[in-house]
C-alpha positions as CSV (number, residue, x, y, z in Angstrom):
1,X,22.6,66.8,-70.4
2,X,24.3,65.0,-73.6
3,X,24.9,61.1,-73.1
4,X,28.2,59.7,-74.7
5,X,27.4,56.8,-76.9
6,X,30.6,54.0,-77.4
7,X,29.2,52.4,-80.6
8,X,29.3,48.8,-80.5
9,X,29.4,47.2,-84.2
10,X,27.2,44.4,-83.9
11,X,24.3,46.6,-82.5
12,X,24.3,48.6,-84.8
13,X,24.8,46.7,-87.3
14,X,21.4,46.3,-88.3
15,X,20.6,49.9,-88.1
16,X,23.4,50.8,-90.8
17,X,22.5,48.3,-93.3
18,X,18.9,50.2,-93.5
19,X,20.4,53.1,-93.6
20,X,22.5,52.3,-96.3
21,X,19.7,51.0,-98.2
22,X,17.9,54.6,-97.8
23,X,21.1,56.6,-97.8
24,X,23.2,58.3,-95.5
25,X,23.3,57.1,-91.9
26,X,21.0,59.5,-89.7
27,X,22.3,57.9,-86.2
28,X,24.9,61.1,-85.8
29,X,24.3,64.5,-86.4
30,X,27.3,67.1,-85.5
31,X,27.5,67.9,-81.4
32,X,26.9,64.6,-80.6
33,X,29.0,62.6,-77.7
34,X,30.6,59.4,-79.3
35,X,33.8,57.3,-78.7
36,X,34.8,55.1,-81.6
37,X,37.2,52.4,-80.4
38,X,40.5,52.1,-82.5
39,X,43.3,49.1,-82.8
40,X,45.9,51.1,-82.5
41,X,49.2,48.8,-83.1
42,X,52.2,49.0,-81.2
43,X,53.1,52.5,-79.8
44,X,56.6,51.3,-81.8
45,X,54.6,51.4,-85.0
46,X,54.7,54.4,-86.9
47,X,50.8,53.7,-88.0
48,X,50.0,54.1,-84.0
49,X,52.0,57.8,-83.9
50,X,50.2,58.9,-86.9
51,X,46.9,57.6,-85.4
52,X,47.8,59.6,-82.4
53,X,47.4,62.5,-85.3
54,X,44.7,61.5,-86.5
55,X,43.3,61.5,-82.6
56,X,44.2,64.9,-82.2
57,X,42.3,66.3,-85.6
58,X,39.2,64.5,-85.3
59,X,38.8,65.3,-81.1
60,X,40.0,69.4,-82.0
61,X,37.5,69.6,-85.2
62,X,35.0,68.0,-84.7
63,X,33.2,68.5,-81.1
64,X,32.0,65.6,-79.3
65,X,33.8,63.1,-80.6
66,X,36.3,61.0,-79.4
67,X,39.0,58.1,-81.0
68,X,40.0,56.2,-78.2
69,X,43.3,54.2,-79.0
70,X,44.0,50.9,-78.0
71,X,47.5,49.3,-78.1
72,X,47.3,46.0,-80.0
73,X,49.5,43.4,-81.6
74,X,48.7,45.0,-85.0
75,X,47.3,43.7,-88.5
76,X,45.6,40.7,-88.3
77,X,44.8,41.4,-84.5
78,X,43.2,44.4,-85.2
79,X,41.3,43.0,-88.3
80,X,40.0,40.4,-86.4
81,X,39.0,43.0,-83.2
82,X,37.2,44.8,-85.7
83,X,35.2,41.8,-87.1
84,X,34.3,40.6,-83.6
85,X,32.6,43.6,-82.5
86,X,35.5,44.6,-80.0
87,X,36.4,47.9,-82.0
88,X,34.7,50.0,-84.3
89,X,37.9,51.5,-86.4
90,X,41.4,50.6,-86.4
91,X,44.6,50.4,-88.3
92,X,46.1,47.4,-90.1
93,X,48.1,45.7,-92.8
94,X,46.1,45.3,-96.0
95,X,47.1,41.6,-95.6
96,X,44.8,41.1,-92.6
97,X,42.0,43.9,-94.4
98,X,41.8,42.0,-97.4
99,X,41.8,38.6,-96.3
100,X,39.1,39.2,-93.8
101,X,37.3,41.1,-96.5
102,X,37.3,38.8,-98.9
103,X,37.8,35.5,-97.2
104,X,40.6,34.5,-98.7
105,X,44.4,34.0,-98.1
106,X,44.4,34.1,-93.8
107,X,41.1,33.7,-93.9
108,X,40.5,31.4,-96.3
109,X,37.4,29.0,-95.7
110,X,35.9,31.5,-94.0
111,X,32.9,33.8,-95.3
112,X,33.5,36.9,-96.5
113,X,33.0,40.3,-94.2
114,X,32.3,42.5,-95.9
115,X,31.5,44.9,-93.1
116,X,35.1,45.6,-92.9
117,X,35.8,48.6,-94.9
118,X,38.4,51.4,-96.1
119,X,38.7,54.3,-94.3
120,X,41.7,56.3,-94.4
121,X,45.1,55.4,-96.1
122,X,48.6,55.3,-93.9
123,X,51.6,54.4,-95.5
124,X,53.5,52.0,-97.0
125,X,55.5,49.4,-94.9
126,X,58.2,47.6,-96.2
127,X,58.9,44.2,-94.7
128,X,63.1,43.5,-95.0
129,X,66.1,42.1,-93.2
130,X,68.6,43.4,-90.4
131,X,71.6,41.4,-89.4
132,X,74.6,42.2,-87.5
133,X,77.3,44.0,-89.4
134,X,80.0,41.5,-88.6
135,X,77.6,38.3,-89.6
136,X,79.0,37.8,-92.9
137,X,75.5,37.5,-94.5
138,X,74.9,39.1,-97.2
139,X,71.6,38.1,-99.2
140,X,68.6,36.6,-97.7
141,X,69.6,32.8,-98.6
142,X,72.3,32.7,-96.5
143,X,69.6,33.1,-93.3
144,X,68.1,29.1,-94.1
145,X,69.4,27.1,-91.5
146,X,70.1,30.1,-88.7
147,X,67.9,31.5,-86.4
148,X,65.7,34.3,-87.3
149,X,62.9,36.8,-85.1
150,X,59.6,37.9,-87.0
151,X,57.1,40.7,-85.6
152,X,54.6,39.0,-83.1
153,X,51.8,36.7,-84.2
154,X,48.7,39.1,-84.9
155,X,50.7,41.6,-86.2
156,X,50.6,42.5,-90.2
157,X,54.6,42.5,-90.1
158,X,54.6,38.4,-89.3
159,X,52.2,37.7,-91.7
160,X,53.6,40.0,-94.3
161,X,57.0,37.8,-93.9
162,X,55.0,34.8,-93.3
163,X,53.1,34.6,-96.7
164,X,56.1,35.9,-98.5
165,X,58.3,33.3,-97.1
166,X,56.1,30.9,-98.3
167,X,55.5,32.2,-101.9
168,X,59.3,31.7,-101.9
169,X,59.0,28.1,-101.0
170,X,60.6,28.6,-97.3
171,X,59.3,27.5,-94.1
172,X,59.5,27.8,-90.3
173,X,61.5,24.0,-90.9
174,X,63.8,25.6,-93.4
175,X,65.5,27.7,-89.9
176,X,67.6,26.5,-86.8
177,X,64.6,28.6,-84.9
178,X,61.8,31.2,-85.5
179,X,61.1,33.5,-83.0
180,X,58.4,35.7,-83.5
181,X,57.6,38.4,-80.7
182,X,57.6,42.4,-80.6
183,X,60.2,44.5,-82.2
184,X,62.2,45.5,-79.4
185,X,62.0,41.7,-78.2
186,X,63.6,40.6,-81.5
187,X,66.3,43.1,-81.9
188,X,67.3,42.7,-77.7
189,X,67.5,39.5,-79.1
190,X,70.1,40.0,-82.1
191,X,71.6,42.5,-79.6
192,X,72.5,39.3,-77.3
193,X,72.9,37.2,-80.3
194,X,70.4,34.5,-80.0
195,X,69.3,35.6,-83.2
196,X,71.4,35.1,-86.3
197,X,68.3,38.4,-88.3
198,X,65.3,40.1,-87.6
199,X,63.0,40.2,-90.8
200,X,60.6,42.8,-89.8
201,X,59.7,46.2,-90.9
202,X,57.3,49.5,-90.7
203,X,57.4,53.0,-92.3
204,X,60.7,54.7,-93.5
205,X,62.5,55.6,-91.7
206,X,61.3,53.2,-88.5
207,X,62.5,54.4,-85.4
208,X,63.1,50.4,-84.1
209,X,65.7,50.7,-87.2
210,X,67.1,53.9,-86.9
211,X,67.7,53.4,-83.2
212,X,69.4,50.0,-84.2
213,X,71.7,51.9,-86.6
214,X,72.7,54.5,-84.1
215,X,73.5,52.5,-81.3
216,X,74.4,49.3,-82.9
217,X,76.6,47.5,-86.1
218,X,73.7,46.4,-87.8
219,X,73.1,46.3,-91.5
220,X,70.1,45.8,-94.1
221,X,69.5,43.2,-96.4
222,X,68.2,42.4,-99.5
223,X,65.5,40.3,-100.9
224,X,66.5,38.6,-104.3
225,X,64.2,39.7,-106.9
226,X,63.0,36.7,-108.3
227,X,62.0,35.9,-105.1
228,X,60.3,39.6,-104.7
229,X,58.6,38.2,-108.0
230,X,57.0,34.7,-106.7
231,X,55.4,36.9,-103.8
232,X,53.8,39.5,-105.9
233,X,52.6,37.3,-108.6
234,X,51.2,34.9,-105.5
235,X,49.4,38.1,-103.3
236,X,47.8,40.9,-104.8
237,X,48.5,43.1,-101.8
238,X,52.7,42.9,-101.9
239,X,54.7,44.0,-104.0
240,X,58.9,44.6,-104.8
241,X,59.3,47.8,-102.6
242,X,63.1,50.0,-103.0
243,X,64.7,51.6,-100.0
244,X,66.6,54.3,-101.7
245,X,69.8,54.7,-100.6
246,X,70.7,57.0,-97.8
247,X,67.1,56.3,-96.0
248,X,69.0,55.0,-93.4
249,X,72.8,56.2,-91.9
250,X,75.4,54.2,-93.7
251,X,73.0,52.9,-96.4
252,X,74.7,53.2,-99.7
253,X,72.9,51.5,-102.2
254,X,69.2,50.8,-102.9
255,X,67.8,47.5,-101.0
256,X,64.7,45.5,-101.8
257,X,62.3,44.8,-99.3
258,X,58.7,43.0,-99.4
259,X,56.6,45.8,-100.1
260,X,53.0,45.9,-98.5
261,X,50.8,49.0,-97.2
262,X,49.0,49.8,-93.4
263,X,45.9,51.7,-94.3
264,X,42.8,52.4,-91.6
265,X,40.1,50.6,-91.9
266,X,36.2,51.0,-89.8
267,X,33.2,49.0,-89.1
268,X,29.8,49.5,-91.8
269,X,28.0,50.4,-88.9
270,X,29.7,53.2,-87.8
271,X,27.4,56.5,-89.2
272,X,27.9,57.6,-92.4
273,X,27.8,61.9,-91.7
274,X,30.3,60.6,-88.7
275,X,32.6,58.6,-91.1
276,X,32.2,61.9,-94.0
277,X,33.2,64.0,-91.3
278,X,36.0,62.4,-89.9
279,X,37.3,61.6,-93.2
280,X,37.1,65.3,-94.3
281,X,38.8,66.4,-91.0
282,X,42.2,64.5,-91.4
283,X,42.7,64.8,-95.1
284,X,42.1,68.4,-94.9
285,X,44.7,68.4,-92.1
286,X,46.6,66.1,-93.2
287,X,49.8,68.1,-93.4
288,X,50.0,68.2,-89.5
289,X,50.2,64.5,-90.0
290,X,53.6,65.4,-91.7
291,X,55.4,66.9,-88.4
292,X,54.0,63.5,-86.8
293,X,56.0,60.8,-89.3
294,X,57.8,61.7,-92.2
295,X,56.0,58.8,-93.8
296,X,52.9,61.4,-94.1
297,X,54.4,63.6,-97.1
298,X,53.5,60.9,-98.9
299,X,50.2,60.5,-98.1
300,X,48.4,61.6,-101.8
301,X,45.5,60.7,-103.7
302,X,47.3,57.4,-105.5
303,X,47.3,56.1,-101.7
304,X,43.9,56.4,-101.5
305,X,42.7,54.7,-104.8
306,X,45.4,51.6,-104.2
307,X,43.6,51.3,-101.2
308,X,40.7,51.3,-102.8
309,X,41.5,48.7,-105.0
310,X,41.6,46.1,-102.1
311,X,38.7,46.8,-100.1
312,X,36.0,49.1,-100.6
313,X,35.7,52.3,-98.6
314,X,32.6,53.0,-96.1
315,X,30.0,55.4,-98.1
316,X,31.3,57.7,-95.6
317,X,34.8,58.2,-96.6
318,X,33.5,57.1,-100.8
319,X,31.5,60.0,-100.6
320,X,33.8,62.8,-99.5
321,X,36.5,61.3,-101.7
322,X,34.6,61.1,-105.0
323,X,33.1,65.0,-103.6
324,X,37.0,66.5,-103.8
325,X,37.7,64.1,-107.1
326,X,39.9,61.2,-106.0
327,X,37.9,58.5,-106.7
328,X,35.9,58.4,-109.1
């Protein structure tokens, strides 16, 4: 009778790093029972519906294995889970990925980790502003001194707006309040006007936004571009992202949001064959990911090198990407 392993990190941490030294991991061979634990987000996120795809491929294609997803707070959260040993896989913002990584920005003072790795790109996830269409705002400057909601603390989307505030030279003390909480929290709150904007954000089109458009007079913002300048030049994982027009009902001319990425990201000590396989499974799948989010049909081999360039993917995932000529 087949035992089902749940890998725990830590323990096997020590297995993996010999095994990398030799080669390929031998701790998984194809019919074996495992459950890797994933951060899953927010079911609001899109990241957590296209993981729900990603469940689905690698349970159907590969027997035996199972990705068992965990709601979370998001980014940082999940970066941090994945360090501590309480996951072996999960989903993020590059901002908590790389700073964990490489010990620097949120974690700076810290030792690097370098046990956190790239697995599998997701999207990109803008970071902008959505006020009430009757507010009389109209560019991001006019929001110092009111009341704003961010996404909850742990979650990619705060720190996103978080770090770029501060490239900017704004504050928590340069608002009347901050509230930061989940999305539906925030926008009840602009709803009921106890918030004057909600700076948050996700894939296009986000269904938090879209269902804010439908049933409500909301309407997006801009960032200024100089300011879209200070971040990038400050953080080497944002950068000046353009909603086209029409992405959203009643949007009529390209806005500027803070620009940043959600990719997936897994443990060192998770097998290396497991890791190939998996890997292999959703990319050549990947168009079912499509009927999942719309943010999928972008998913291409430029995701997976920026990626890449941020934190370096497990020999797992390296290997079958370099096999099919992506990275190099």
């Amino acid at each position: 009778m087949k035992t089902t392993k749940v890998l725990k990190s830590f323990a096997l941490a020590a297995i993996a790093t010999a095994a990398l030294a030799g080669g390929a991991s031998a701790d998984w061979k194809p019919g074996d029972e495992i459950v890797l634990r994933h951060a899953a987000s927010q079911p609001v996120h899109s990241i957590y519906v296209v993981n729900a795809g990603h469940k689905a491929i690698i349970e159907r294609e590969i027997p035996g294995v199972r990705l068992e997803l965990t709601a979370t707070q998001g980014g940082v959260e999940n970066a941090r889970l994945l360090q501590a040993g309480e996951v072996e896989s999960a989903n993020g913002n590059s901002t908590g990925a790389y700073a964990v990584h490489h010990g620097r920005f949120l974690a700076e003072g810290e030792a690097p980790y370098p046990d956190l790795l790239g697995w599998f790109p997701g999207y990109t996830a803008d970071q902008g502003i959505i006020v009430n269409a009757d507010s009389g705002f109209t560019t991001f400057r006019d929001l110092l001194g009111k009341r704003v909601a961010l996404g909850p603390v742990g979650s990619g989307a705060e720190a996103t707006v978080t770090e770029g505030l501060a490239a900017m030279g704004v504050t928590d003390a340069d608002f009347e309040s901050v509230l930061r909480t989940d999305p539906r929290s925030a926008f009840s709150a602009l709803a009921a006007g106890n918030v004057d904007a909600v700076l948050w954000g996700t894939a296009h089109p986000a269904s938090a936004i879209v269902e804010q458009i439908t049933t409500r007079d909301v309407k997006l913002l801009s960032y200024d571009p100089a300011d879209l300048a200070k971040i990038a030049e400050q953080y080497p994982f944002y950068h000046s992202a353009r909603v086209a027009a029409g992405t959203y009902e009643g949007q009529d001319e390209d806005i500027y949001w803070i620009g940043s990425s959600v990719h997936n990201w897994i443990h060192r000590s998770v097998p290396d064959d497991l890791v190939y396989a998996m890997t292999k499974a959703m990319w050549e799948n990947k168009d079912e990911l499509v009927e999942r989010h719309s943010s999928q049909s972008f998913l291409d081999e430029d995701m997976v090198r920026q990626q890449a360039s941020m934190v370096p993917f497990h020999p797992g995932a390296e290997r079958y990407f370099k096999e099919i000529g992506v990275l190099q």
